[in-house]
C-alpha positions, -999 to 999 in steps of 0.1 A, spaced: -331 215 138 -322 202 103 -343 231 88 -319 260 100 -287 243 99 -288 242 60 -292 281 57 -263 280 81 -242 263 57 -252 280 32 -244 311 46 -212 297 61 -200 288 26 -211 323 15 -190 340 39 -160 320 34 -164 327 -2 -165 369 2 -135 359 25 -116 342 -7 -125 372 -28 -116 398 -6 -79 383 1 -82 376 -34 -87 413 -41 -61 424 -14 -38 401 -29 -41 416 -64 -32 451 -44 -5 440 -26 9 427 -60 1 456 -78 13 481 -54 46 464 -52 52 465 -93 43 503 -90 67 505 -58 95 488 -77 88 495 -113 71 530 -112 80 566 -121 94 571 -87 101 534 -79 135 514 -69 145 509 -100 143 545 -116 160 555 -83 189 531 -89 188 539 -129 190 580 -111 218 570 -86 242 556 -116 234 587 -139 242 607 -107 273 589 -100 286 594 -140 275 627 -139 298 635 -104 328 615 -120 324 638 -151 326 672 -131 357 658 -112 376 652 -145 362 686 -154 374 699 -129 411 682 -128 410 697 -167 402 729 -155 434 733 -131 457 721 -160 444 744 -183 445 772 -155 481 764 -146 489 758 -182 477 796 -189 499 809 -156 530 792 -174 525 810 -207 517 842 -189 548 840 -171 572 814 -178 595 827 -205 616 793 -206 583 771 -214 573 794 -240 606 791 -260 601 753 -253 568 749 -267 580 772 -297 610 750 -304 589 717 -296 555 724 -317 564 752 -337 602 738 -350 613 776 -341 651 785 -334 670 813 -327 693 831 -351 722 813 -365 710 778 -349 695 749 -376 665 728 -368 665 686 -375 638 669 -381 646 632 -372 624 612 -391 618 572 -373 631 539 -391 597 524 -408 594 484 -393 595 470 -435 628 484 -440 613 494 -474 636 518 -498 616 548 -510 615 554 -545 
């Protein structure tokens, strides 16, 4: 009986170490599949990198948008509002009408220096 249970062993021990080396192996895919499901092309992190750019991108097109209306309204006031367009013209372009004179009102400097 001695005779075949040292084959037996030895097979035992041969099977147990395929066993070793296959979890071994299917540990090494399990690892490496979850890098490539995390770290890949198409992986968490790219889609959370994608989701911020996405998010910037929608903030972006809102102010866009908000600029858009101001500029739209602004272009409906100087299309039709005669009492902003004399504004801006007195405002930005110093303009006045006949017979009126225009200050310019110059701000006390913080040194209190004398000009020359």
């Amino acid at each position: 009986m001695k005779r075949h249970s040292r084959p037996r062993a030895i097979r035992q021990k041969a099977v147990e170490t395929q066993r070793q080396f296959i979890r071994g192996i299917l540990f090494l895919i399990g690892v490496t599949l979850m890098i490539i499901f995390i770290f890949g092309d198409h992986g968490l992190f790219q889609l959370y990198k994608l989701k911020k750019e996405r998010q910037k991108v929608q903030e972006h097109i809102t102010q866009l948008r908000k600029n858009r209306e101001g500029l739209i309204t602004e272009k409906n006031r100087l299309e039709n509002d005669l009492d902003y367009i004399e504004k801006l013209a007195r405002e930005r372009f110093r303009m006045a009408k006949p017979g009126e004179k225009v200050f310019k009102v110059i701000p006390k400097s913080s040194n209190n220096q004398k000009p020359n």
